[in-house]
C-alpha positions as semicolon CSV with decimal commas, in nm:
position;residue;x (nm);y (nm);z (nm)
1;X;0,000;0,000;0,000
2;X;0,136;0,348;-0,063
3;X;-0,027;0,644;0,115
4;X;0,076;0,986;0,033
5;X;-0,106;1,253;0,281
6;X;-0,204;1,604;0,083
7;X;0,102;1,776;0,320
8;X;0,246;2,050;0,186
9;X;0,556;1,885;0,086
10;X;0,610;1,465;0,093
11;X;0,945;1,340;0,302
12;X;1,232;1,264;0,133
13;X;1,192;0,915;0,223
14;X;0,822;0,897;0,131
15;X;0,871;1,017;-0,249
16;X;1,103;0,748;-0,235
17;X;0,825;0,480;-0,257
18;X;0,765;0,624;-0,643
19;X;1,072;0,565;-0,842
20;X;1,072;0,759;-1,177
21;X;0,783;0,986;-1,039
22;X;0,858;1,311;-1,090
23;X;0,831;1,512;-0,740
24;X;1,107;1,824;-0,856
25;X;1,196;1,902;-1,208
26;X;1,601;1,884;-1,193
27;X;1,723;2,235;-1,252
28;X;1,944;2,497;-1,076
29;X;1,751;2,766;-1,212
30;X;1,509;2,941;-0,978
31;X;1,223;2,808;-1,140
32;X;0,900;2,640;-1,033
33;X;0,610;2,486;-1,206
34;X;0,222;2,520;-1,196
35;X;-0,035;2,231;-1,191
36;X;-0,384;2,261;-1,170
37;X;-0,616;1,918;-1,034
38;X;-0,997;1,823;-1,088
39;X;-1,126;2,058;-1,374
40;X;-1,220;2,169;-1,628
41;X;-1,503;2,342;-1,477
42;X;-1,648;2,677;-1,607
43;X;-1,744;2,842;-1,297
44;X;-1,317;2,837;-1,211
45;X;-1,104;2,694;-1,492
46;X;-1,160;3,002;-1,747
47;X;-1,101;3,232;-1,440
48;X;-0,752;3,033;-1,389
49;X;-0,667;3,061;-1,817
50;X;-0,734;3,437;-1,828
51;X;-0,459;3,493;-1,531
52;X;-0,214;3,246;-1,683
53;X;-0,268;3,442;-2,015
54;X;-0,214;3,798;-1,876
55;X;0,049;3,680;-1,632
56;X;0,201;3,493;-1,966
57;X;0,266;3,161;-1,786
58;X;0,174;2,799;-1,941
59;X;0,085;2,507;-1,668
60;X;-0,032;2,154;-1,659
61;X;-0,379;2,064;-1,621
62;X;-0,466;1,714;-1,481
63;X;-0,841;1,704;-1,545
64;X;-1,076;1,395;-1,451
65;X;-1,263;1,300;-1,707
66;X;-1,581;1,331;-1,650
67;X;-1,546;1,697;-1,618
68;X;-1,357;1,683;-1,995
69;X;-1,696;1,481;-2,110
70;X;-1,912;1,743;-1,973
71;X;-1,741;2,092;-2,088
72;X;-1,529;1,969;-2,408
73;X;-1,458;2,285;-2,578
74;X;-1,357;2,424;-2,223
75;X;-1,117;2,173;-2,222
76;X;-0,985;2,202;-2,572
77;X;-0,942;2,564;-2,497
78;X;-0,679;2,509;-2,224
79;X;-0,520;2,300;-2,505
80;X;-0,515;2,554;-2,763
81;X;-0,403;2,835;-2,502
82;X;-0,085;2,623;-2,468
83;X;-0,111;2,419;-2,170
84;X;-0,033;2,091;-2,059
85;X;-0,269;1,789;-2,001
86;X;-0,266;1,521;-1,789
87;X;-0,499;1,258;-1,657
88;X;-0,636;1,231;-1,330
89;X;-0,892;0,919;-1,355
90;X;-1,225;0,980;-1,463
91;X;-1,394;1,013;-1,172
92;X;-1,142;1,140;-0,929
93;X;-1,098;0,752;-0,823
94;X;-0,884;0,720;-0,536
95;X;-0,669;0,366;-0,596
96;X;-0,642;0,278;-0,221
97;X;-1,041;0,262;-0,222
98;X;-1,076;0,116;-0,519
99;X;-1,022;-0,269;-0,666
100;X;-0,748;-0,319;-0,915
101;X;-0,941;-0,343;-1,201
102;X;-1,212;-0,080;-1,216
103;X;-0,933;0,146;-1,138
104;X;-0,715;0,058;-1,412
105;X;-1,054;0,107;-1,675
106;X;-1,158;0,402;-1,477
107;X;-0,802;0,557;-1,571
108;X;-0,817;0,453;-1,905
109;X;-1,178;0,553;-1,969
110;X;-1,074;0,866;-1,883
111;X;-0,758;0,862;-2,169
112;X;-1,051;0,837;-2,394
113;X;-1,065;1,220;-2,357
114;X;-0,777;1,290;-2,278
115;X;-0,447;1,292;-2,481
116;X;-0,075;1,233;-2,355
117;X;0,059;0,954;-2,088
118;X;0,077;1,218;-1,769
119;X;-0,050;1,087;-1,504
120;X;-0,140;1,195;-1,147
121;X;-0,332;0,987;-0,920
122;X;-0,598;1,178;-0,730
123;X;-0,489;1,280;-0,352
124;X;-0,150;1,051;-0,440
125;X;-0,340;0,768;-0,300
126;X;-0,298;0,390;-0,429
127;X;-0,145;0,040;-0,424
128;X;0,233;-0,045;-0,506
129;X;0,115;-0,292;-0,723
130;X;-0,109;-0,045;-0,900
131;X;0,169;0,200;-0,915
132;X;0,412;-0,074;-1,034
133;X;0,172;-0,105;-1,345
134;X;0,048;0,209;-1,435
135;X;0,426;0,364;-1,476
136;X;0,468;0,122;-1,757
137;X;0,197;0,317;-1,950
138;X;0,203;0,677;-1,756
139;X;0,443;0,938;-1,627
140;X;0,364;0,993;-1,282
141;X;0,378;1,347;-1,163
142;X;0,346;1,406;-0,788
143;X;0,433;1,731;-0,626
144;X;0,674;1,911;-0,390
145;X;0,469;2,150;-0,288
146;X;0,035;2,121;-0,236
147;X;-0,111;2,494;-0,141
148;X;-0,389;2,333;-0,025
149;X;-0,623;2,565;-0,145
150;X;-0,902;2,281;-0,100
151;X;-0,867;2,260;0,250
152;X;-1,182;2,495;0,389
153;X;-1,025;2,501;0,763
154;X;-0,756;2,692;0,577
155;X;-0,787;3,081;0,502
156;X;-0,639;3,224;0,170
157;X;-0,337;3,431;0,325
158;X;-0,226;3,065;0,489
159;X;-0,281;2,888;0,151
160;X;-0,048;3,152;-0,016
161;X;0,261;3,046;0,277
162;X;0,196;2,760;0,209
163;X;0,332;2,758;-0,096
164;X;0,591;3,084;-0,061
165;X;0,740;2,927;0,253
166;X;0,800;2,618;0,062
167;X;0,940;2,690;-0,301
168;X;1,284;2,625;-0,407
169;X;1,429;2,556;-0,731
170;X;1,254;2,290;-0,939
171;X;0,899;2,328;-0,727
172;X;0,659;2,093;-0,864
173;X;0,364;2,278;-0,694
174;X;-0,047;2,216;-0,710
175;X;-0,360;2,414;-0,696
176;X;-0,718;2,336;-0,820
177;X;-0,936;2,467;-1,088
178;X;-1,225;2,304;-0,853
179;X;-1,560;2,484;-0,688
180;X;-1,468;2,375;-0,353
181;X;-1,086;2,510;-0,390
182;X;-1,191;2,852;-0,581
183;X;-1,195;3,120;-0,226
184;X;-0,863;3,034;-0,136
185;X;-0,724;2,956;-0,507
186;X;-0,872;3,321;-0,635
187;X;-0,667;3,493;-0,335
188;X;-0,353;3,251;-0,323
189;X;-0,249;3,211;-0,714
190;X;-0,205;3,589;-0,807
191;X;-0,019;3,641;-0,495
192;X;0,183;3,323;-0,498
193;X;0,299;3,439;-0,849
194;X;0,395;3,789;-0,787
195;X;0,575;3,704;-0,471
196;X;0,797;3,440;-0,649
197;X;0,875;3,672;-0,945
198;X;0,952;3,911;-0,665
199;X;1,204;3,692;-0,491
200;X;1,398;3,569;-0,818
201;X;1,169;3,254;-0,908
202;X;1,058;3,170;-1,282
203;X;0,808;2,966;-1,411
204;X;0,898;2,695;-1,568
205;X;0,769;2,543;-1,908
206;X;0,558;2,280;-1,790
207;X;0,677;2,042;-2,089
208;X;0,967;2,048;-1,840
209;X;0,764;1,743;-1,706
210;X;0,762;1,500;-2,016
211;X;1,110;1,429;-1,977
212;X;1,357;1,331;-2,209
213;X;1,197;1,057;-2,332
């Protein structure tokens, strides 16, 4: 079993359990890189495209599927804008809950919509065996830091440190493009990124995680 808690950034020894996920992009350039989990939905997601667009910054979307079923041409749009997509099971399936085999066809019903072999497994929750078999196919991408914008017990000033107190070179970091995450995203993003700028960071090209191969 492999359980990765939503802390804001997985010990060294924990990340450990995923070899060949990527946690950190290897660079020594102050750079981090932006992820967005569980859309596309139009009440946030076009919200989050119009900052990325004036703020000129490209990210990578992992969107569940049934989300991409429901608002297709929202989701091509964050295609066409530039962005990276990844998949994130079609119903936000959770592999520790779940038996082998509807997970595996939930994940793959959900590459039915959408394109490329990124992978990240909602809340970082599911079996070795499961992650032993899905690498084959996918790139798993995890995270260094989570703002944990979802979290409702936390304001928006405390989702922003989250993140700022946390960043260093190669920052693999998530928000959500999600209803219950928007409060705290809507305050934390805009001030997450000027911060960073201000201290020295980039943002990375998110092709930065496909790899080399």
């Amino acid at each position: 079993m492999i359980f990765v808690h939503p802390r804001i950034r997985l010990p060294y020894l924990l990340t450990r359990l995923f070899p060949g996920a990527v946690f950190r992009v290897p660079t020594k350039q102050k750079e981090v890189f932006l992820t967005f989990d569980d859309g596309p939905v139009p009440e946030v997601t076009p919200w989050v495209l119009e900052l990325l667009k004036k703020e000129k910054l490209k990210a990578c979307f992992f969107c569940v599927g049934e989300n991409v079923q429901r608002y297709p041409g929202l989701f091509q749009r964050v295609q066409d804008e530039g962005h990276l997509v990844g998949n994130h099971t079609f119903n936000h399936m959770q592999g520790l809950k779940t038996d082998d085999s509807t997970y595996y066809e939930n994940i793959e019903k959900a590459a039915g919509y959408i394109p490329g072999k990124l992978f990240r497994p909602p809340h970082g929750l599911l079996r070795i065996r499961q992650f032993k078999k899905l690498k084959a196919a996918y790139r798993f991408i995890m995270w260094d830091i989570i703002s944990c914008d979802f979290d409702t017990r936390k304001n928006p000033e405390q989702v922003s440190q989250n993140v700022l107190k946390n960043a260093r070179p190669g920052s693999v970091i998530i928000f959500h493009d999600s209803i219950k995450a928007e409060k705290n995203m809507k305050h934390a993003l805009p001030v997450v990124i000027h911060e960073l700028r201000e201290r020295g960071f980039s943002f990375g090209d998110p092709k930065a995680l496909l790899g080399k191969n």
